[in-house]
C-alpha positions in Angstrom: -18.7 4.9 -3.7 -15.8 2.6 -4.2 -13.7 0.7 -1.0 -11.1 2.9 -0.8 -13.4 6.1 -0.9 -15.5 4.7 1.7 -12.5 3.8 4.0 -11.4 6.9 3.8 -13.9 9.4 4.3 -15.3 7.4 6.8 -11.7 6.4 8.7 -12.7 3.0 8.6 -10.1 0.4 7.9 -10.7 -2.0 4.8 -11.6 -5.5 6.0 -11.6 -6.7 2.3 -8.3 -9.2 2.4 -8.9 -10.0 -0.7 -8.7 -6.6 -2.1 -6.0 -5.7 -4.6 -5.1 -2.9 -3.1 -5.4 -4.4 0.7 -2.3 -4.2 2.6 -1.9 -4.8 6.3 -1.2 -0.6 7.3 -3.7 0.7 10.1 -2.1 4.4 9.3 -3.7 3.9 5.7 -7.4 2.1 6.6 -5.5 -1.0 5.0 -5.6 0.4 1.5 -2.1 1.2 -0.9 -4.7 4.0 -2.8 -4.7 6.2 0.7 -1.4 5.6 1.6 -0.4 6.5 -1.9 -2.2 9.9 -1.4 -1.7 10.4 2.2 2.6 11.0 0.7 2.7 11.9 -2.5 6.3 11.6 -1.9 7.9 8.3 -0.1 11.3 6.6 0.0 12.1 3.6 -1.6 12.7 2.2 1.9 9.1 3.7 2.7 7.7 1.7 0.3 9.3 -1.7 0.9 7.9 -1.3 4.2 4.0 -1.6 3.7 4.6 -4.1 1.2 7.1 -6.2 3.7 9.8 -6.5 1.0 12.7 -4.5 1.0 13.8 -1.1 -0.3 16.0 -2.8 -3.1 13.2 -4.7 -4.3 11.1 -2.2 -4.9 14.1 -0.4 -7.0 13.8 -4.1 -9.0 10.2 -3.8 -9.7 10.3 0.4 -10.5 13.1 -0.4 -13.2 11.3 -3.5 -14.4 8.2 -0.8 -14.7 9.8 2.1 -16.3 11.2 -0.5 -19.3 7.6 -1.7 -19.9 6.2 1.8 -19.9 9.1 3.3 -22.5 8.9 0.1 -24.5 5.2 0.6 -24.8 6.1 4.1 -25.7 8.3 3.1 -28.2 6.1 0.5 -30.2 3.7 3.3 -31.1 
């Protein structure tokens, strides 16, 4: 069972820091994979949030993300 299945079924939060899916969120057992599922849906601002950073850097990052994924799209 992986960490993030075991933290969830078993409401546990994650005490692996060094985790790359740890983030400091008691709501989510500590894990971005539950909170991910917990709202399919969240707001930019949402999402700057748990990661501390704010909602127009996470607008940086989701543009920076979308070019890679067309432009790896497009190289096929």
């Amino acid at each position: 069972m992986k960490c993030y299945e075991y933290c969830k079924t078993k409401s546990k939060n994650c005490k692996d820091s060094n985790c790359r899916y740890w983030i400091e969120s008691s709501q989510s057992n500590n894990c971005t994979l539950i909170a991910a599922s917990i709202k399919k849906s969240m707001t930019l601002e949402e999402i700057g949030n748990i990661f501390k950073v704010t909602r127009m850097r996470i607008c940086q990052i989701e543009k920076r993300a979308i070019e890679k994924i067309k432009l790896s799209f497009s190289e096929k």
